[in-house]
N, C-alpha and C positions, 0 to 999 in steps of 0.2 A: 504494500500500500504506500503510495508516494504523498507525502505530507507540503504542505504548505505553509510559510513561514510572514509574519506579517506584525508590520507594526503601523498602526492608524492613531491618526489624530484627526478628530473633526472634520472628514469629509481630505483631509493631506496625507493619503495613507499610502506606503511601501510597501509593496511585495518584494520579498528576495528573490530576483532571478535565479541564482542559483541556491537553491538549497544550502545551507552552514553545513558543514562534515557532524556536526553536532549541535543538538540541540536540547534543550532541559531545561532547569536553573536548581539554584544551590537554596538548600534551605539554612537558615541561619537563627543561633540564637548565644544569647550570652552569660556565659559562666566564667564566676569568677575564685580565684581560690585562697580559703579566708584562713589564717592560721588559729587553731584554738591548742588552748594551752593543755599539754599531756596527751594532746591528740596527734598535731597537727596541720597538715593541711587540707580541707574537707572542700570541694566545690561546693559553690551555691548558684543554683540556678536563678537567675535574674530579669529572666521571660522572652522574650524571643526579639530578633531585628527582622529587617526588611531583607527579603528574598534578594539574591542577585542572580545575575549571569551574563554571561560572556557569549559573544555568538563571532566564528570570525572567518572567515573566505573570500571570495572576489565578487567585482563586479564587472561583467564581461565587453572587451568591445562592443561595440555598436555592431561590428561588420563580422564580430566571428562568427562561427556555425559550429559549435556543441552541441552536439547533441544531446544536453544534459541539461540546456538552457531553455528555463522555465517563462521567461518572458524574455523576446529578442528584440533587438534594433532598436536598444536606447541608450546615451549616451552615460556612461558611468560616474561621471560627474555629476548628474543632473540626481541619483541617488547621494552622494556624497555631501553636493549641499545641503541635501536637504537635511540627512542627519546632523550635518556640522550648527543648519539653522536648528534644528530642536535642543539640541547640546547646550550651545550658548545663550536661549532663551530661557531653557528651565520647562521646557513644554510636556507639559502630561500625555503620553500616550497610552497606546492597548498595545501589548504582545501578545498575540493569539499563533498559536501551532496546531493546526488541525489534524482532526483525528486524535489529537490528545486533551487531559485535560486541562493545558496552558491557557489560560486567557487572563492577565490580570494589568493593570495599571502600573506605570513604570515612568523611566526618565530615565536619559542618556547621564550617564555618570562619565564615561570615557571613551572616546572616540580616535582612531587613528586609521591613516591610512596612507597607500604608497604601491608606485606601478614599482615592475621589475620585470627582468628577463627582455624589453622593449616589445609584448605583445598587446598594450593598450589596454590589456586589464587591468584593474585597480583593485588591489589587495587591500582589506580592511579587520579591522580587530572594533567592536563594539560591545561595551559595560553597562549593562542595565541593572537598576536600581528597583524595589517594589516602592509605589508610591501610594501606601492606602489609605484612603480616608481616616484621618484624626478626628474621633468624635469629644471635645471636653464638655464635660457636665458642667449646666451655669451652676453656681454658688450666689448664695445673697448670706451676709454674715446676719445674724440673730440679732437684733436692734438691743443697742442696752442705754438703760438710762442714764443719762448723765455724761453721755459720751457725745464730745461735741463733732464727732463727723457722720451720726447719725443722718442720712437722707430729710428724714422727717421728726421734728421735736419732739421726744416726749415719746416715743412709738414705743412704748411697752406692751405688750401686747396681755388681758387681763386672765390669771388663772384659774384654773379650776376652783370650785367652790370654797371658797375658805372658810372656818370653824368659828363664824363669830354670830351674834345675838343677830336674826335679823328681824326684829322685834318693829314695830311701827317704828318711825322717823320724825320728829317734831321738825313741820317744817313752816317757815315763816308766808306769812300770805301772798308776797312776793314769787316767791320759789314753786319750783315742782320736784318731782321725786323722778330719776328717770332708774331704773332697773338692768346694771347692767347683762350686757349678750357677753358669751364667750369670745374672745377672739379680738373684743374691742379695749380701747385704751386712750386715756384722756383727751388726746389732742383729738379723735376722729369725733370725741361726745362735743367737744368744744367746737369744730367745724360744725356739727350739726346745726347745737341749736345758737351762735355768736357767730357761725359764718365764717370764723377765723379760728384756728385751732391752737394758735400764738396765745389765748386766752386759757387754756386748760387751769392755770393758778387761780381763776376763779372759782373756779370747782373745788380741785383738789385741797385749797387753804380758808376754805369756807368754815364756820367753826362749827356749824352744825356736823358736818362731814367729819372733822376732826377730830370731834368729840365721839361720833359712831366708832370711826375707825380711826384710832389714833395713829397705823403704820402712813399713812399718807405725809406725816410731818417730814419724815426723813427720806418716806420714798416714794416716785410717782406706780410703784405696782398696785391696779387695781383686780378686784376677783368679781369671776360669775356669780349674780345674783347681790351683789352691793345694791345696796336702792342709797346714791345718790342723791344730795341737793341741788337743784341744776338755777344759782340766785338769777 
């Protein structure tokens, strides 16, 4: 079965005329070797790198007649640039080898080439690299009070139910009682009902409040089910 050797970009794809004497690629990963004491030295496996491989042969006159020549009548430099341009761009390709199960994303790492014997073929040596998709997981850091690079002021976010009286509220005739939800925390009650979340010290240092819940002096955590003076 006669294979075929390819490397595509975006509609800019190369077939190798002539098949590489070899084809595959290397699998890679990296261990390293740690000395521990009374032991030794023990590998440790450290997870795996990026596949490579090497492919390397010629590119035939325009005008020879091989019999072995998988695509004919084209100029050998016109493949040459073209790898030399993906090389020095950084360009993502596909290596696909047919009939096997090569198919994967790569990038020229190393490229060389050079005629000899004066028959107008171009001998070449090419290093491909695996290039796979790097997936990082967002991170948002845990808001903490009192830290001034917080996003949003005050974004404490309120806890599970906490273990205090929650007995009626004396509340002034001015005022309402708001109840809090899980999940919320001063500055969002403060946007609510003052439109500005920059006000939460109204809330929190209210002395009705203070006197329910005396943790509020020292700190803006609030809990599920607080019932709140909102003056």
């Amino acid at each position: 079965m006669s294979i075929e050797v390819y490397l595509n970009a975006n509609g800019d794809n190369l077939r190798f005329p002539v098949c590489p004497a070899e084809v595959g690629k290397n699998i890679n990963v990296d261990i390293s070797g740690e000395k521990i004491i009374k032991r030794g030295t023990v590998n440790i496996f450290n997870g795996s790198e990026p596949d490579s491989i090497s492919l390397s042969g010629f590119f035939p006159n325009a005008s020879a007649t091989y019999g072995f020549i998988d695509v004919k009548g084209q100029d050998p430099y016109g493949y040459v640039n073209k790898i030399e341009k993906w090389c020095k761009s950084g360009e993502r390709l596909r290596y696909i080898v047919t009939g096997t199960p090569i198919n994967l994303p790569v990038k020229v790492s190393h490229f060389e080439y050079k005629e000899k014997d004066g028959s107008g073929d171009v001998y070449f040596v090419v290093e491909l690299k695996e290039d796979a998709d790097i997936n990082i997981p967002e991170w948002s850091p845990t808001p903490v009070s009192g830290n001034p690079n917080n996003p949003v002021v005050n974004k404490v976010y309120s806890r599970p139910r906490d273990n205090v009286d929650l007995g009626k509220v004396k509340v002034k005739s001015s005022g309402k009682v708001y109840t809090v939800k899980h999940g919320e925390y001063l500055y969002l009650i403060a946007q609510k009902y003052y439109g500005n979340g920059k006000l939460y010290r109204k809330i929190s240092q209210h002395p009705e409040n203070l006197k329910r819940y005396p943790k509020l002096k020292n700190s803006n955590v609030i809990y599920s089910n607080w019932k709140l003076v909102i003056p």
